[in-house]
DSSP file (Angstrom, degrees, kcal/mol; ACC not computed):
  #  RESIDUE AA STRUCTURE BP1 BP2  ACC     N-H-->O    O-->H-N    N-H-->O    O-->H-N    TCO  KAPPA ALPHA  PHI   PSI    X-CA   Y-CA   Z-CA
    1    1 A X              0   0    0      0, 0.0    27,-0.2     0, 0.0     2,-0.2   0.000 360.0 360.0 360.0 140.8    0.7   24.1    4.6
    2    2 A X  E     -A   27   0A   0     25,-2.5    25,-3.4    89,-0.1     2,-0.3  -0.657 360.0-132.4 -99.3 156.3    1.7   20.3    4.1
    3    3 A X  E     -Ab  26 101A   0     97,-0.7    99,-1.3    23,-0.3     2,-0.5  -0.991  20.2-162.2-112.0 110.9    5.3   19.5    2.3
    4    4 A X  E     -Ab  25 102A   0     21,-2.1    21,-1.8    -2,-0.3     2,-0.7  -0.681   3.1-161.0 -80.4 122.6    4.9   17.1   -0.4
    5    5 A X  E     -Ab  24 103A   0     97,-2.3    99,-1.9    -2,-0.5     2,-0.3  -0.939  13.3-139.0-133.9 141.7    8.2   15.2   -1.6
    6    6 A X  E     - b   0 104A   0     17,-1.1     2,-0.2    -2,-0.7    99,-0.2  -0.834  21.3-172.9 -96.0  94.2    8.6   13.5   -4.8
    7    7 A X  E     - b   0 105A   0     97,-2.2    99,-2.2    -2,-0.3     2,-0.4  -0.773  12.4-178.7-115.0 129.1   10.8    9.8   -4.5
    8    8 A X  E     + b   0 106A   0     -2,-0.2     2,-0.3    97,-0.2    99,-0.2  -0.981   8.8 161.5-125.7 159.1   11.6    8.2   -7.5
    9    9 A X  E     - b   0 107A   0     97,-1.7    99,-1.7    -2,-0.4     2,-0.3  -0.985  27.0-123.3-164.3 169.9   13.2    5.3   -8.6
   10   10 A X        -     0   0    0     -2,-0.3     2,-0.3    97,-0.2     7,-0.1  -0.631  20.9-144.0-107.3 171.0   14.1    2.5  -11.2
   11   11 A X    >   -     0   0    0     -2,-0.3     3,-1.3     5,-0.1     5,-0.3  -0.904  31.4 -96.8-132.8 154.9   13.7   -1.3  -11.0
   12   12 A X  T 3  S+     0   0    0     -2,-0.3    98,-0.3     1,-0.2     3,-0.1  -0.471 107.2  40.3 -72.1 135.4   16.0   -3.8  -12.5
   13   13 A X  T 3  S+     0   0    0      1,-0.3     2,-0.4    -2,-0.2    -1,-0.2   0.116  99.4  77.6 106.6 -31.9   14.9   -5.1  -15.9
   14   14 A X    <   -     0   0    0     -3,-1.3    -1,-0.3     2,-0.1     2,-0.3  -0.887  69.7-149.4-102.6 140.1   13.6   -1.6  -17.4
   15   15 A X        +     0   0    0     -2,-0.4    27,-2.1    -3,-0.1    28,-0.6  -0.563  55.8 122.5-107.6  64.2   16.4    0.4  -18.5
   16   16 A X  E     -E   41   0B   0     -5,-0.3     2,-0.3    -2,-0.3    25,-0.2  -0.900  49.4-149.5-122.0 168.0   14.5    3.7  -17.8
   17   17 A X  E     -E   40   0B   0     23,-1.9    23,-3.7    -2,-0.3     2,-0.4  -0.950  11.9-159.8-130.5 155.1   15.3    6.7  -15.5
   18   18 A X  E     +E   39   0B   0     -2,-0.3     2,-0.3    21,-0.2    21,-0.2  -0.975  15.6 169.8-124.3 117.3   12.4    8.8  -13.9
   19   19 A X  E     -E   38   0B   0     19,-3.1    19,-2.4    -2,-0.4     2,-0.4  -0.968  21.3-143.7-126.1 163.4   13.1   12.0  -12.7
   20   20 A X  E     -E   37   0B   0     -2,-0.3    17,-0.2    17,-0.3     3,-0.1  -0.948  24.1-123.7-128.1 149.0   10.3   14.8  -11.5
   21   21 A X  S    S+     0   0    0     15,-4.5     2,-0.2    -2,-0.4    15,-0.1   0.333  93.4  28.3 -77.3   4.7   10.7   18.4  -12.2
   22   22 A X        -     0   0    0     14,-0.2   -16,-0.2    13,-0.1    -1,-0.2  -0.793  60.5-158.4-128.6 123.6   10.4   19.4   -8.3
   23   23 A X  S    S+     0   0    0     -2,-0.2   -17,-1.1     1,-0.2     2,-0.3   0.480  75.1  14.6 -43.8 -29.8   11.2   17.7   -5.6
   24   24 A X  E     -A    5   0A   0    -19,-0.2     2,-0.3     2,-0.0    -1,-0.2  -0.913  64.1-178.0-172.4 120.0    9.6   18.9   -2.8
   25   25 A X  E     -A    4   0A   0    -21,-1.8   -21,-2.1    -2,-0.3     2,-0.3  -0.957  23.7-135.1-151.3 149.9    6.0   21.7   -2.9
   26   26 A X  E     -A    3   0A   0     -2,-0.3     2,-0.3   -23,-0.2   -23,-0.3  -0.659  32.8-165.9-111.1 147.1    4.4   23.0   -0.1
   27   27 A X  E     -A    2   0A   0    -25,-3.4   -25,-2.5    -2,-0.3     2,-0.1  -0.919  28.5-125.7-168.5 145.3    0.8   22.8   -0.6
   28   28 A X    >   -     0   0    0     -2,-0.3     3,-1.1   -27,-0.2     2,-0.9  -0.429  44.1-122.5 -54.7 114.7   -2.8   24.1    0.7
   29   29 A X  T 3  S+     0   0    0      1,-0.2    63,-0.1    -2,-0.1    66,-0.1  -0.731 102.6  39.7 -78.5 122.3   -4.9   20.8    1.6
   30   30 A X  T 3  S+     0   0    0     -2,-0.9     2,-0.6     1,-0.2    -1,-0.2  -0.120 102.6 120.2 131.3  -1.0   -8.1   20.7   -0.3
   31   31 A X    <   -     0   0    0     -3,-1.1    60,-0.3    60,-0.4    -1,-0.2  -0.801  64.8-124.5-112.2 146.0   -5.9   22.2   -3.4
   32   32 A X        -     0   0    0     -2,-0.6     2,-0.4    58,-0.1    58,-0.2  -0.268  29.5-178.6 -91.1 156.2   -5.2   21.0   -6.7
   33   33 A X  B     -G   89   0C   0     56,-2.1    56,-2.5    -2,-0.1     2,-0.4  -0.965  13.8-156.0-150.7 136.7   -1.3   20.8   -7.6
   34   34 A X        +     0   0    0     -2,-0.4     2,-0.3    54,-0.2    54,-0.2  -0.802  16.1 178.8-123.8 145.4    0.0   19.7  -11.0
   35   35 A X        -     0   0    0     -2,-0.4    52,-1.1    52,-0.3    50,-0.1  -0.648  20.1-136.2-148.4  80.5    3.6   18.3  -10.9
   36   36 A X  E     - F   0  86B   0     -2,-0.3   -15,-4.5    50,-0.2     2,-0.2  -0.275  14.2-168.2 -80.9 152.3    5.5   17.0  -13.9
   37   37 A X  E     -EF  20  85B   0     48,-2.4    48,-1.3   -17,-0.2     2,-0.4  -0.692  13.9-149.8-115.1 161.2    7.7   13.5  -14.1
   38   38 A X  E     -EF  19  84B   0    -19,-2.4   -19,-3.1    -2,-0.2     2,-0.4  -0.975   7.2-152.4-141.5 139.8    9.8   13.1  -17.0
   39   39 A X  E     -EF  18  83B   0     44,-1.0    44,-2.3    -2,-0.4     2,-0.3  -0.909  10.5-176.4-109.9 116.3   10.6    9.2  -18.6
   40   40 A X  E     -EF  17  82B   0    -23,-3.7   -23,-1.9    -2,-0.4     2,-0.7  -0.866  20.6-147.4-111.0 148.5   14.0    8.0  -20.8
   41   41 A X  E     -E   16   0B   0     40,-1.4    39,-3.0    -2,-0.3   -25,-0.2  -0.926  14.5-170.0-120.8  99.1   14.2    4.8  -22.0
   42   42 A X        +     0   0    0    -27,-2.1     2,-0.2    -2,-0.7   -26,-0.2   0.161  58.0  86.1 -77.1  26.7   17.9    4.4  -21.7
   43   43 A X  S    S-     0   0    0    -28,-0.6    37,-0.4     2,-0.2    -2,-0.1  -0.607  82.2-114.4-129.1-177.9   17.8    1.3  -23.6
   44   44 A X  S    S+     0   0    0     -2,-0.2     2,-0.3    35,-0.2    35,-0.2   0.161  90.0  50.8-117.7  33.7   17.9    0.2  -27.6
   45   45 A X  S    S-     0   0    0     33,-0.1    35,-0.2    32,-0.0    -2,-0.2  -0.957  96.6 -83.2-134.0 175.3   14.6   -1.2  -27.9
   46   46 A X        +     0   0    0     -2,-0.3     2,-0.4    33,-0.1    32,-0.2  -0.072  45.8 177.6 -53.6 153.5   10.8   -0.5  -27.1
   47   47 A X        -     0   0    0     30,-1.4     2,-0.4    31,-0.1    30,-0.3  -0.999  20.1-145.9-154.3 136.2   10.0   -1.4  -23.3
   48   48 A X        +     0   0    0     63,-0.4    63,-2.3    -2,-0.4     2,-0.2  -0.953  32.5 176.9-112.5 158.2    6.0   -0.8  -21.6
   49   49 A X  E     -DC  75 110A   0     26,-1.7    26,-4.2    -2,-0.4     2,-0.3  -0.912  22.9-147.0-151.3 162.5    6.6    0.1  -18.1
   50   50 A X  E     - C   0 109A   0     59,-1.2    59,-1.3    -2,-0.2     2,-0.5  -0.992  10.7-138.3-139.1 139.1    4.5    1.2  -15.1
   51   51 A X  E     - C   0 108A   0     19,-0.5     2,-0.4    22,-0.3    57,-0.2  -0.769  18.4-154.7 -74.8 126.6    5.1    3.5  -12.2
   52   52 A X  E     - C   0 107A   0     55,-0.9    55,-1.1    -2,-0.5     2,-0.5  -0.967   8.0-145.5-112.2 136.6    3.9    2.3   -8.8
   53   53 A X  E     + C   0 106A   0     -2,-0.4     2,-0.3    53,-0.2    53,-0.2  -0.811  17.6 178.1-110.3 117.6    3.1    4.8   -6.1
   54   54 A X  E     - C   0 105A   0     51,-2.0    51,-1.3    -2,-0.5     2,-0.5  -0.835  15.3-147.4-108.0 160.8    3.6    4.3   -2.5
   55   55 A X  E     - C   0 104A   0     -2,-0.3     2,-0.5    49,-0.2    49,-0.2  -0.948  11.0-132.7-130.3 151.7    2.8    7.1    0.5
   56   56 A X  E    S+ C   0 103A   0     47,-1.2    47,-2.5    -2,-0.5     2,-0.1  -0.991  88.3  37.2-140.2 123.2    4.3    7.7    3.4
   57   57 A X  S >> S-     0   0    0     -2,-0.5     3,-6.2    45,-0.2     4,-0.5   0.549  86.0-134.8 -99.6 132.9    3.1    8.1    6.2
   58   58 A X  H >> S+     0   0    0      1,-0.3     3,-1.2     2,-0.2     4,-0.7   0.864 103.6  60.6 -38.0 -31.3    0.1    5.3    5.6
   59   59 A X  H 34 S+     0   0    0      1,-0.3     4,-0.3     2,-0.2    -1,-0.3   0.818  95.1  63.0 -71.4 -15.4   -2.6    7.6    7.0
   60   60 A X  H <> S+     0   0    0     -3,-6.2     4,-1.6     1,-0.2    -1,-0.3   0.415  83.0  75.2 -95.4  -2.9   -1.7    9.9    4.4
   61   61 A X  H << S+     0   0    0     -3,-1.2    -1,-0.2    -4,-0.5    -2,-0.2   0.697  94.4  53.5 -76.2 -20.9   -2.8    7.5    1.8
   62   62 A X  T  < S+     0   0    0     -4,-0.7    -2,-0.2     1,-0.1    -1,-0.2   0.909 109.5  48.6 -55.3 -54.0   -6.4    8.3    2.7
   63   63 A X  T  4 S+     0   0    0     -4,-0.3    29,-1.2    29,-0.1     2,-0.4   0.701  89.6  87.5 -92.5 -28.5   -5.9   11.6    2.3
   64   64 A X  E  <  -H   91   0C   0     -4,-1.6     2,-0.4    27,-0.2    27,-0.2  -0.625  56.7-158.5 -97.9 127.7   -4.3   11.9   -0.8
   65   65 A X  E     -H   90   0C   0     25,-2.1    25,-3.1    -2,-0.4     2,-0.5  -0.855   7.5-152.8-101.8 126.9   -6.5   12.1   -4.2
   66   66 A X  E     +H   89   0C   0     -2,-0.4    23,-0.2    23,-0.2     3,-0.2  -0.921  19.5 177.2 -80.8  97.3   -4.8   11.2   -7.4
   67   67 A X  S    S-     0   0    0     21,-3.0    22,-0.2    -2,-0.5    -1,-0.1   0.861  71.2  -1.5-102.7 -26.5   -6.7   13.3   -9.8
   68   68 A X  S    S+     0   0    0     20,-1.9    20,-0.5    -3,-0.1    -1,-0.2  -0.593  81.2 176.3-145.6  91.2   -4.9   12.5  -13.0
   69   69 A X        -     0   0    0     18,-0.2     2,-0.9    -3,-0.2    18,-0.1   0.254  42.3-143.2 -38.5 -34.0   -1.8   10.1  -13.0
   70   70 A X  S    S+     0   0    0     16,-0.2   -19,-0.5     1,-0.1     3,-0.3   0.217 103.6  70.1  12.0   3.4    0.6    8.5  -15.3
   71   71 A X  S    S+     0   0    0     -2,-0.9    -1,-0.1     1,-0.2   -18,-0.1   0.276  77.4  72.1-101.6   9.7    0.3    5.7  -12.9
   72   72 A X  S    S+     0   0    0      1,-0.1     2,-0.3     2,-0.0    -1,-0.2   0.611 103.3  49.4 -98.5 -14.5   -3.1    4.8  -13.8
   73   73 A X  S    S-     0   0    0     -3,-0.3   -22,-0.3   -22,-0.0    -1,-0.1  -0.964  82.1-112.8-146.1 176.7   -1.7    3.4  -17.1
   74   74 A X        -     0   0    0     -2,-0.3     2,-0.3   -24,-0.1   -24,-0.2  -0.441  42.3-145.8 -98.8 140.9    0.9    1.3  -18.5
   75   75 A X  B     -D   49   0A   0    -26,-4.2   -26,-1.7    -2,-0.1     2,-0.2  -0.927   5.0-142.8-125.6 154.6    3.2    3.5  -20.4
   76   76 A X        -     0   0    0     -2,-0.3     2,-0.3   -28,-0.2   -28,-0.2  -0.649  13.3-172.7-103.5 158.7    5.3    2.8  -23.9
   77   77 A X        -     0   0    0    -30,-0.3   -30,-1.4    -2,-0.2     3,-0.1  -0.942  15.9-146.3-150.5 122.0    8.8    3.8  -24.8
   78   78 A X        -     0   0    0     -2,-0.3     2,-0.3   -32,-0.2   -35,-0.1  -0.389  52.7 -81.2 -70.8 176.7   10.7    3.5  -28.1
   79   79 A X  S    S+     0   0    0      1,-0.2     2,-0.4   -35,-0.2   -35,-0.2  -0.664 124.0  13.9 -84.8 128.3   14.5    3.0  -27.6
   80   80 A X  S    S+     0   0    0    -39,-3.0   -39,-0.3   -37,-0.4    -1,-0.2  -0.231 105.3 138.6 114.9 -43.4   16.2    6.5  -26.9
   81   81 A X        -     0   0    0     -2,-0.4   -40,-1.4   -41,-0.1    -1,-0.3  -0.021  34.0-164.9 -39.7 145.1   12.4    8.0  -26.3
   82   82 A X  E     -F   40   0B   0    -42,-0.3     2,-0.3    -3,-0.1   -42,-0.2  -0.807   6.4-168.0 -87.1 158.8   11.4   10.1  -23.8
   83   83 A X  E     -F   39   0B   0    -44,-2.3   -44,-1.0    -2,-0.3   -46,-0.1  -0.745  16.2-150.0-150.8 110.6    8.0   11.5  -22.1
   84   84 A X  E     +F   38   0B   0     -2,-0.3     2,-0.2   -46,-0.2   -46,-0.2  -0.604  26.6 173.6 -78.7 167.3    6.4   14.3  -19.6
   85   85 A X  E     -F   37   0B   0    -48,-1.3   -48,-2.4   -50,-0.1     2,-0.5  -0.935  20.2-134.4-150.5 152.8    3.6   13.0  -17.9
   86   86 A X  E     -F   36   0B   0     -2,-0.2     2,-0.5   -50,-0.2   -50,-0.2  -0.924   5.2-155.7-108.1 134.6    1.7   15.1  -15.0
   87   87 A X        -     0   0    0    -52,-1.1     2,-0.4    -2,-0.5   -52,-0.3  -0.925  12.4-168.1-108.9 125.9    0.6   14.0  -12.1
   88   88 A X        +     0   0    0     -2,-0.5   -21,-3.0   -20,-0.5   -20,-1.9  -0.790  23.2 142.2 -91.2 121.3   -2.4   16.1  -10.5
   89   89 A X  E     -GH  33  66C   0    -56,-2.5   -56,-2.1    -2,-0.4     2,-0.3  -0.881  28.1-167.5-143.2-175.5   -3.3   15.6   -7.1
   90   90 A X  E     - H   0  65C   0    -25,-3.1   -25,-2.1    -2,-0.3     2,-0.3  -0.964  25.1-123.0-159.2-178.4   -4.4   17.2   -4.3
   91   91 A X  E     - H   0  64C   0    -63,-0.4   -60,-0.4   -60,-0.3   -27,-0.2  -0.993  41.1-100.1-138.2 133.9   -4.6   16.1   -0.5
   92   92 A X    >   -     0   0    0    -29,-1.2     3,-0.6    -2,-0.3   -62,-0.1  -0.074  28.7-117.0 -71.2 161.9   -8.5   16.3    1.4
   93   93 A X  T 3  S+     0   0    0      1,-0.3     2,-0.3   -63,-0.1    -1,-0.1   0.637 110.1  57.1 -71.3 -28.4   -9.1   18.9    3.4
   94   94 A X  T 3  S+     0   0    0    -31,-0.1     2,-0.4     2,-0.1    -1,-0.3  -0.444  70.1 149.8-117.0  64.7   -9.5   16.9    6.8
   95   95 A X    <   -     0   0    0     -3,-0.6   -35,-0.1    -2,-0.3   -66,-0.1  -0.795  65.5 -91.2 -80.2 132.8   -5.8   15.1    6.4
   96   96 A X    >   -     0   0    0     -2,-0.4     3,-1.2   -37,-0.2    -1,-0.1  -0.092  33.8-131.0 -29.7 118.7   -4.8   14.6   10.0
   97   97 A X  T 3  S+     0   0    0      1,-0.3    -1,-0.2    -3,-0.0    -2,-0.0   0.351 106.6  68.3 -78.4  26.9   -2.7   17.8   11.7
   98   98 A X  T 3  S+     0   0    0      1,-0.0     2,-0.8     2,-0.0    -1,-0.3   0.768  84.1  87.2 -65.2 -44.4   -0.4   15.8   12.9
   99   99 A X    <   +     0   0    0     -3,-1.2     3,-0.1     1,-0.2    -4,-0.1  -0.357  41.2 150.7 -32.4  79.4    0.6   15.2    9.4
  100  100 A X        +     0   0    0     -2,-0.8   -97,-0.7     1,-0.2     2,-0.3   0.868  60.1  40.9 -97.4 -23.7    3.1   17.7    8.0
  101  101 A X  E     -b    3   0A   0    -99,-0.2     2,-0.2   -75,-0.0    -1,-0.2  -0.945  63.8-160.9-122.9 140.7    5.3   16.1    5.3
  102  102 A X  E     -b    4   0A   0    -99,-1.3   -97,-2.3    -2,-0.3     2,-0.5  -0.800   7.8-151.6 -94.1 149.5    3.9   13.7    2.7
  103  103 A X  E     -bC   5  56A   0    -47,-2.5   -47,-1.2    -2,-0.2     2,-0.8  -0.909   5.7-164.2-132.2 113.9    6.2   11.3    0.8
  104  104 A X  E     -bC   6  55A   0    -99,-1.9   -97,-2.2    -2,-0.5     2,-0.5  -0.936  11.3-173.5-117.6  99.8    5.4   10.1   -2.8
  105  105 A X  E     +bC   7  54A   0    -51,-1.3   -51,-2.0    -2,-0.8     2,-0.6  -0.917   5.6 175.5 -98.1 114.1    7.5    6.9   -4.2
  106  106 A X  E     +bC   8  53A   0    -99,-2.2   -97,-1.7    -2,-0.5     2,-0.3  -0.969   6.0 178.8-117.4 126.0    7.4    5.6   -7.5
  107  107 A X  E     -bC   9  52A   0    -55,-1.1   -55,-0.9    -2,-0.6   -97,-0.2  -0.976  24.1-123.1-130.3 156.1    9.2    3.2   -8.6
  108  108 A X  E     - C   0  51A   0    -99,-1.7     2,-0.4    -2,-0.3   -57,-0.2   0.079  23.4-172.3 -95.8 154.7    9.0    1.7  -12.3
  109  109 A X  E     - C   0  50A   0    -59,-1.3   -59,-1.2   -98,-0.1   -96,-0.1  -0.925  25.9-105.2-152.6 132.6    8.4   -1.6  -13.0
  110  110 A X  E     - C   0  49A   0     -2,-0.4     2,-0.5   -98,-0.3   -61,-0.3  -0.133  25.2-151.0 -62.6 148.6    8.6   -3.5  -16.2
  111  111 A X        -     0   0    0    -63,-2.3   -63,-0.4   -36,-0.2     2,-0.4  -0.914   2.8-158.9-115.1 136.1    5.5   -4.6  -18.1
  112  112 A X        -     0   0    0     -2,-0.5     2,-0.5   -65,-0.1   -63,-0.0  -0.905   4.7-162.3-102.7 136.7    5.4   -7.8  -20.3
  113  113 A X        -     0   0    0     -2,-0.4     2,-0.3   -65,-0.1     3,-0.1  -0.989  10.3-151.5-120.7 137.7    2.5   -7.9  -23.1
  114  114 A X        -     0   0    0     -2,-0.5    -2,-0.0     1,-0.2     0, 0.0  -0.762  10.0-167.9 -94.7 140.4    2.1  -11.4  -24.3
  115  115 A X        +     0   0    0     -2,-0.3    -1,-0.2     2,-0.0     0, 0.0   0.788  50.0 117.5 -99.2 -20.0    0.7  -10.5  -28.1
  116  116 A X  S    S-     0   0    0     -3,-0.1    -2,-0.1     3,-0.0     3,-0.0   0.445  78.7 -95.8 -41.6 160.0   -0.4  -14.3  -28.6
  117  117 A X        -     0   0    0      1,-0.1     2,-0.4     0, 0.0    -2,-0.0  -0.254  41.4-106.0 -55.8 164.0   -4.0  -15.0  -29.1
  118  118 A X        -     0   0    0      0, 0.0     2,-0.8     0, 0.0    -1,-0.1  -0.929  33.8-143.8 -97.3 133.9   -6.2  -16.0  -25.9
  119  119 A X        -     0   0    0     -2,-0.4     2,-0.0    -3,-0.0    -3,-0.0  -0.878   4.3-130.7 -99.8 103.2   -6.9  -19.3  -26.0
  120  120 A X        -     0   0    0     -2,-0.8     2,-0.5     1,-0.1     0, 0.0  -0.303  21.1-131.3 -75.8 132.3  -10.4  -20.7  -24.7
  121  121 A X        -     0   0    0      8,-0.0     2,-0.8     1,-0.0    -1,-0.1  -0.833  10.7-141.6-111.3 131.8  -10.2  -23.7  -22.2
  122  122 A X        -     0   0    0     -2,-0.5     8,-2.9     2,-0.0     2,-0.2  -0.778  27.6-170.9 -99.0 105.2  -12.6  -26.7  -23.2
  123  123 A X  B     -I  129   0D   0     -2,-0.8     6,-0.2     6,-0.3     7,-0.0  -0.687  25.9-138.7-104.1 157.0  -13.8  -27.8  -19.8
  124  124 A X        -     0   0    0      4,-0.8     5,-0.1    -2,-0.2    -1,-0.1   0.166  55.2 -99.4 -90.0  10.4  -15.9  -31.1  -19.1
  125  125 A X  S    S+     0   0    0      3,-0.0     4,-0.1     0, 0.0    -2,-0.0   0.352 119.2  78.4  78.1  -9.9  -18.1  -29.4  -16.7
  126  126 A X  S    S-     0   0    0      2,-0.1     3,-0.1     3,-0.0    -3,-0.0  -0.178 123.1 -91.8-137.5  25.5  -16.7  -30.4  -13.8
  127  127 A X  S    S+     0   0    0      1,-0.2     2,-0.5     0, 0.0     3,-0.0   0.327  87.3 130.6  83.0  11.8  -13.7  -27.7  -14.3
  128  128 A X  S    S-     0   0    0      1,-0.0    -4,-0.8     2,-0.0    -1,-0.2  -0.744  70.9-108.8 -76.3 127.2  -11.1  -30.7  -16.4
  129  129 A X  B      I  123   0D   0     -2,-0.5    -6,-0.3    -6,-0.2    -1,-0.0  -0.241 360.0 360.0 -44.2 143.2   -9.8  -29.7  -19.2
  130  130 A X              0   0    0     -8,-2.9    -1,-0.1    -7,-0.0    -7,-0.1   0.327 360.0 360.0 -98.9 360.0  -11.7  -31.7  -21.8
């Protein structure tokens, strides 16, 4: 059995908190394991935000399958809102045995959406703006 543990954190700019509903699970490799995070947006207007995922130790980043995320998409928040999200993963069967603990860090990072139109650049052919 591998021990997976669950790092979270916030970044300056979002006023959200990330917490995950266990810390730390022992788990079979080559088995699937479902693990919920839960998201406030401690702040008084809408915010998009993203969890970014690092692993520790790099070799285990091979090994580890992300089978459904909340880090695969940019997430929305009203002010006050809250959110579960799961992440399912599991880790391949031929993870190194030297490898006994895995370490999963996210931390959040604010997202800006521009709504403006996209604007088409009138080039001369020779890649100057016309």
């Amino acid at each position: 059995m591998i021990t997976v543990q669950f790092i979270t954190r916030g970044s300056s700019g979002l006023p959200w908190r990330m917490e995950v509903e266990t810390r730390q699970v022992r788990v079979y490799p080559g088995q699937s394991n479902e693990i919920n995070f839960t998201f406030h947006n401690q702040g008084d207007e809408s915010n998009w935000g993203r969890a970014v995922p690092s692993v520790s130790p790099s070799i285990a980043s091979k090994h580890l399958r992300k089978i459904n995320c909340f880090c695969f998409e940019e997430q929305n928040l009203q002010a006050g809102e809250s959110l579960e999200l799961p992440l399912v993963f599991q880790l391949t069967r031929d993870l190194p045995p030297e490898v006994n603990t895995v370490t999963l860090v996210y931390t959040l990072y604010p997202v800006t959406h521009n709504n403006a139109p996209l604007q088409a650049k009138v080039t001369d052919g020779k890649g100057d703006e016309a």
